[in-house]
C-alpha positions as CSV (number, residue, x, y, z in Angstrom):
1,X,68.9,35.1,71.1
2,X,70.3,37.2,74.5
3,X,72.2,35.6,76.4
4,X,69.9,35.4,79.3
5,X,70.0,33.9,83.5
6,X,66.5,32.6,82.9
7,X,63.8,32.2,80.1
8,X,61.5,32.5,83.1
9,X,62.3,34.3,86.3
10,X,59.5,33.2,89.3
11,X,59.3,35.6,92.3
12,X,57.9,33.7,95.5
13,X,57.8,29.9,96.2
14,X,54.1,29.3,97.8
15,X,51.5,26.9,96.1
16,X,51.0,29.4,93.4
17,X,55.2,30.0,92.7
18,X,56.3,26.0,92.9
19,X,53.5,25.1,90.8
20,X,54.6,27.8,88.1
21,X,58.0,26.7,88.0
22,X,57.0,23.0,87.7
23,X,55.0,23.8,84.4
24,X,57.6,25.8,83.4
25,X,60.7,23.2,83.7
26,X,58.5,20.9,82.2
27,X,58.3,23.3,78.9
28,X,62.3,22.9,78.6
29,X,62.4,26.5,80.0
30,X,65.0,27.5,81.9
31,X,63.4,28.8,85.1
32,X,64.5,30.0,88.5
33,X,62.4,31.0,91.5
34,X,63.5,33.3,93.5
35,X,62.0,33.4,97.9
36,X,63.5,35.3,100.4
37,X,62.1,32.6,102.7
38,X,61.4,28.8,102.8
39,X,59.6,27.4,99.8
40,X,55.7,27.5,101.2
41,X,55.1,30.6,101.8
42,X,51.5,31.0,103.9
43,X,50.9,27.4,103.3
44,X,53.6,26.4,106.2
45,X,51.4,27.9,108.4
46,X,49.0,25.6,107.8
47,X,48.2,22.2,110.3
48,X,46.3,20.3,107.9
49,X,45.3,20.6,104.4
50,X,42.4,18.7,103.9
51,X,40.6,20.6,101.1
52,X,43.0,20.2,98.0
53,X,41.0,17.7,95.3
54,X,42.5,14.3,95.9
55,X,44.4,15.2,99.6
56,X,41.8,12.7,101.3
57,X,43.6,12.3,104.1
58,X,44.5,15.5,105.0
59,X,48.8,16.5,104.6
60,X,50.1,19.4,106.8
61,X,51.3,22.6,105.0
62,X,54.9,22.1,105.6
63,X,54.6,18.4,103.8
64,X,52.6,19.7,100.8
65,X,54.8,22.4,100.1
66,X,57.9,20.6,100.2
67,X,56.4,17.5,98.1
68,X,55.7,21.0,95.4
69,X,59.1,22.0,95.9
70,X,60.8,18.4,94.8
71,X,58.9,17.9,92.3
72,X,59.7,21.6,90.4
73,X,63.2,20.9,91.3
74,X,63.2,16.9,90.0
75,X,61.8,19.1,86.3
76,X,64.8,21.4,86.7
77,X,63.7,24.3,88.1
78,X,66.9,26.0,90.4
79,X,65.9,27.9,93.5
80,X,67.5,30.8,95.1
81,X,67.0,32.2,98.4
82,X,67.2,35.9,98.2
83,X,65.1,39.1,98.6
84,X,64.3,41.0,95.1
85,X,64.2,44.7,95.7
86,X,63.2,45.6,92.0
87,X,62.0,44.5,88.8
88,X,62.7,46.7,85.8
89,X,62.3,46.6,82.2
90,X,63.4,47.0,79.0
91,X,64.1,44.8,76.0
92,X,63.8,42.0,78.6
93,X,63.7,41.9,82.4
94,X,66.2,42.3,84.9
95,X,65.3,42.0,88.9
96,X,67.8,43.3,91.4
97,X,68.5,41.6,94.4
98,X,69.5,42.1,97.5
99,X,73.2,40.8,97.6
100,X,73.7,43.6,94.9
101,X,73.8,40.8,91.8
102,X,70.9,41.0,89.0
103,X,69.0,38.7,87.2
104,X,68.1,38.3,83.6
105,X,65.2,37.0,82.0
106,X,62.3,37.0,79.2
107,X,59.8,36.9,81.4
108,X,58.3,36.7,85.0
109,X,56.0,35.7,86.6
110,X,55.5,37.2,90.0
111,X,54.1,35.2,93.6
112,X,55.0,37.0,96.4
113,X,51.1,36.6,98.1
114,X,50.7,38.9,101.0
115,X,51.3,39.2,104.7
116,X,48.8,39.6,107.9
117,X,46.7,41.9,108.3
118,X,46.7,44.0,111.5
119,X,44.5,45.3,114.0
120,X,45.8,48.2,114.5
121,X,45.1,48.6,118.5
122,X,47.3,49.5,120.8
123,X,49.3,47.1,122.0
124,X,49.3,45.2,119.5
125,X,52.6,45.9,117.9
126,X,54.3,46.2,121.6
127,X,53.4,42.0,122.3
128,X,54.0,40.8,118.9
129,X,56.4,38.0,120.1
130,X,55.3,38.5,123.7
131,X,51.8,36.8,123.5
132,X,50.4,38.5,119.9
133,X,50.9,36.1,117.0
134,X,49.8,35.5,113.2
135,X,50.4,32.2,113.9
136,X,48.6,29.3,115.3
137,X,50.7,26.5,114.4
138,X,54.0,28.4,114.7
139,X,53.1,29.9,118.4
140,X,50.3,27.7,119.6
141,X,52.6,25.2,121.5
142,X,53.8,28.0,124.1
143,X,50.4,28.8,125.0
144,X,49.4,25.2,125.7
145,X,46.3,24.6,128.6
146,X,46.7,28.4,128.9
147,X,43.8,31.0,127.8
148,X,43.7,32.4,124.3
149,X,41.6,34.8,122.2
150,X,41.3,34.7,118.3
151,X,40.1,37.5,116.2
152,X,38.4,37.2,113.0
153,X,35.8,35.6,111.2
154,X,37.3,33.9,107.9
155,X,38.4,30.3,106.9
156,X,41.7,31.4,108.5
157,X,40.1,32.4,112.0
158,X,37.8,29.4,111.8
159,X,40.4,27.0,111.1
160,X,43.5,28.3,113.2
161,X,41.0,28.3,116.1
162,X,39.8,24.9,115.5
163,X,43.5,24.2,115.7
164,X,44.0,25.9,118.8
165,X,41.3,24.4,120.8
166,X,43.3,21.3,120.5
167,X,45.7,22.7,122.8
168,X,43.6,23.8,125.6
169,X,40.4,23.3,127.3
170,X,38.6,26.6,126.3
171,X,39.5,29.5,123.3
172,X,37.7,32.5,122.6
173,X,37.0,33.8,119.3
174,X,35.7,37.3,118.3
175,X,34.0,38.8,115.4
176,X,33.1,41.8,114.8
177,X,29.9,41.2,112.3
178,X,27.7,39.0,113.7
179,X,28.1,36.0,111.0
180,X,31.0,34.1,109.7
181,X,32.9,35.2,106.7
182,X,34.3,31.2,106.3
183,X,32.9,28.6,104.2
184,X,29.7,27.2,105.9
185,X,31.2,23.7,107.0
186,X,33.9,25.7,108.6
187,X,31.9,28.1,110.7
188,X,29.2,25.1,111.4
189,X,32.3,23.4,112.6
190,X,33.5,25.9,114.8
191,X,30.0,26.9,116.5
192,X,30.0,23.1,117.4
193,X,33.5,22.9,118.8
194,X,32.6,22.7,122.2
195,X,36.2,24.1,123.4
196,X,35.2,27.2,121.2
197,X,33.2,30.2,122.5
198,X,32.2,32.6,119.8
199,X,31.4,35.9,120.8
200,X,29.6,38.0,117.5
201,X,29.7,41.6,117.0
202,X,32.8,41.7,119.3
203,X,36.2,43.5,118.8
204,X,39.8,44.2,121.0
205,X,39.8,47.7,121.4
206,X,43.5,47.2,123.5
207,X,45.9,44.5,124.7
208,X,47.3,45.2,127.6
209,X,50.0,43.3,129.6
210,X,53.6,44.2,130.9
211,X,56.4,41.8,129.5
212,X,54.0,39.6,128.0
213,X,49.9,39.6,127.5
214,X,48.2,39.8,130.0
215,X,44.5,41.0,129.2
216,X,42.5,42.7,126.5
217,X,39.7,45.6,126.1
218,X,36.5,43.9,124.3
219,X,33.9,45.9,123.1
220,X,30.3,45.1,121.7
221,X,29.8,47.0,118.5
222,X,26.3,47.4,119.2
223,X,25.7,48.3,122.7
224,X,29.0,50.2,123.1
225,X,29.5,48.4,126.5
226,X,33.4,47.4,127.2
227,X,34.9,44.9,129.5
228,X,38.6,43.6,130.8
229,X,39.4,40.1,130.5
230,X,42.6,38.3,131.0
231,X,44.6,36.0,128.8
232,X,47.9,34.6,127.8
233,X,47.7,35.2,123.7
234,X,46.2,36.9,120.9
235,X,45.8,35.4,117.9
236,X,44.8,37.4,115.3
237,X,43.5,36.1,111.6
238,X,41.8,39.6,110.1
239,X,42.7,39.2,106.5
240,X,45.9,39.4,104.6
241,X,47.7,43.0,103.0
242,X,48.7,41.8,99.3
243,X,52.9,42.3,98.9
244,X,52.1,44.2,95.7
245,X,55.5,46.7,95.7
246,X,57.7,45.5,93.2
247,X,54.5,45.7,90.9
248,X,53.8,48.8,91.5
249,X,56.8,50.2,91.0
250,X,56.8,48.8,87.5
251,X,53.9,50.4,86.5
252,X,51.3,46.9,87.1
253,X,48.2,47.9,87.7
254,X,46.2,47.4,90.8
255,X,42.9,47.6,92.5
256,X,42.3,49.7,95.4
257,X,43.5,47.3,97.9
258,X,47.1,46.9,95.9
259,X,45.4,43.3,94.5
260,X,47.6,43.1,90.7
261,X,44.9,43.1,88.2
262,X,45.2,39.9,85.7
263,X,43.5,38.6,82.6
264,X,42.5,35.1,81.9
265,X,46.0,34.4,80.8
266,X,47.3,35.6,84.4
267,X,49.3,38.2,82.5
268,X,49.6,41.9,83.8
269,X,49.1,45.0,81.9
270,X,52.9,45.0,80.8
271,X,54.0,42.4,78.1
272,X,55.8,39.2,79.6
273,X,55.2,40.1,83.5
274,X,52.6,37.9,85.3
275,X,50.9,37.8,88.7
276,X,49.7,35.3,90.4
277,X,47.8,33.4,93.8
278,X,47.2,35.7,96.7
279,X,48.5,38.8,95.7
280,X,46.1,38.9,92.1
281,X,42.7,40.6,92.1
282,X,40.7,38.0,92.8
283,X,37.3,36.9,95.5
284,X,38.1,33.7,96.1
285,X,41.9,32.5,97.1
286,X,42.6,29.0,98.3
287,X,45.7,26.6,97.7
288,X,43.8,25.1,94.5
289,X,43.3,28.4,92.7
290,X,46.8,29.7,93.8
291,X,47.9,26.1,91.9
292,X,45.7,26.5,89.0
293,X,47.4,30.6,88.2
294,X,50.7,29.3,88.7
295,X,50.2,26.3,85.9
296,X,48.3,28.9,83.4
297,X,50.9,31.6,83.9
298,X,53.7,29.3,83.4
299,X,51.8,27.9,80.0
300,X,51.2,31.5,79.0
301,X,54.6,32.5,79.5
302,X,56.4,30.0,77.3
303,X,54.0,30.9,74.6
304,X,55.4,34.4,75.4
305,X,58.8,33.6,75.4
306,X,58.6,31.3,72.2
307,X,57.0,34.2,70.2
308,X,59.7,36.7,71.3
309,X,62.5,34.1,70.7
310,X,61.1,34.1,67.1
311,X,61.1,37.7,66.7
312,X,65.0,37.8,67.4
């Protein structure tokens, strides 16, 4: 057999990565995970899981992901922190990093779930950092007994601004249909919140401000008529944009949105390469279905990697 780095190579550490490499070690393969990051990925972001089967209690992001992260590494998975700027292949696969160094493998299985969307206003990209954040639990604390407005209308929205009302005596979230998009205990839960006023068929058309925010343009979608109001933050929860590039550029194929299409095995249209959690075509992605690719990936791929072993 080649003298391989890996039997497996895993690119991205959230729920759907650790829980790959776990299954993996535990196959005797040799696996390493490469994230750019901290192990977690969007999970970190995340005050309190309390909808993972058996999680009764509730566990914040941060814990869950690093209780992932132990366990993988107690099976032998080895973790490097690194960005990957390509994946190529021949006989095998080798993914180039960004220190210049490559890495070898049979197969891989690729987790790099997606990023935030935007709104795309102005403003917007001026105050990132200056009042405009992806980020309830990472940014919420500066903003404390201060006024805030959320955008969106999914379980993200629903459940970063049930966060944030914590922190204040009054938030304001926007949406611009005229229902919620988040599961129905969710948006029952915020309509009830009574530190949360929900304004429907509502969008930011600017947020304005000078070295921080200041106010923001509203509009309603169906009368046309716009308003000023002032505030300290934006937080903004529109959907997430799929880090899909290194796929691409290997020839995966993907939807119209950049989504990596998958069979039932989680494998991509080229032999050996994988896609999994967020960033695979898929309606419905939570922390449990991110989980479940990750362990049926990493049990495909060692069938994978056993069959090619016993071609050599």
């Amino acid at each position: 057999m080649a003298d391989f780095d890996a039997d497996l190579i895993i690119i991205g550490a959230g729920p759907a990565g650790l829980t790959a490499a776990q299954y993996g070690a535990r196959a005797n393969l040799k696996v390493i995970v490469v994230e750019q990051l901290s192990p977690g990925g969007q999970i970190l972001v995340i005050d309190r899981l309390e909808n993972y089967p058996g999680v009764t209690e509730g566990i914040s992001g941060y814990e869950f992901s690093l209780a992932l992260y132990k366990q993988a590494e107690s099976f032998g998975a080895s973790f490097l922190t690194e960005t990957v700027m390509s994946i190529k292949k021949h006989d095998h696969f080798i993914v180039e990093l960004a220190n210049d160094k490559n890495l070898t493998s049979s197969a891989v299985i690729l987790a790099t779930g997606s990023k935030p969307g935007l709104l795309g206003v102005p403003g917007e990209n001026e105050f990132t950092g200056k009042g405009v954040s992806y980020c309830a639990t990472c940014d919420g604390h500066f903003f404390k007994n201060k006024k805030m407005f959320i955008v969106g209308g999914g379980d993200a929205a629903c459940e970063e601004t049930s966060y944030l009302s914590r922190l204040t005596e009054k938030v304001v979230l926007v949406h611009r249909r005229d229902s919620f998009r988040a599961q129905k205990s969710l948006a029952e839960r915020t309509m009830k919140n009574p530190k949360i006023e929900v304004r429907f068929n509502t969008i930011i058309k600017e947020i304005k401000g000078d070295k921080t925010v200041k106010s923001v343009v509203l509009e309603n979608n169906k009368t046309g008529k716009t308003s000023e109001e002032e505030t300290d933050a934006v937080f903004i929860f529109v959907g997430t944009v799929p880090q899909s590039s290194l796929a691409r550029s290997l020839g995966a194929k993907l939807d119209e949105s950049g989504y990596i299409f998958t069979d039932h095995k989680m494998a991509t249209n080229i032999s050996g390469f994988y896609a999994i959690g967020d960033i695979r075509a898929n309606a419905f992605r939570q922390v449990v279905t991110a989980a479940a690719d990750g362990a049926v990936a990493a049990h495909n791929a060692a069938g994978y990697i056993d069959e090619t072993k016993s071609k050599e």
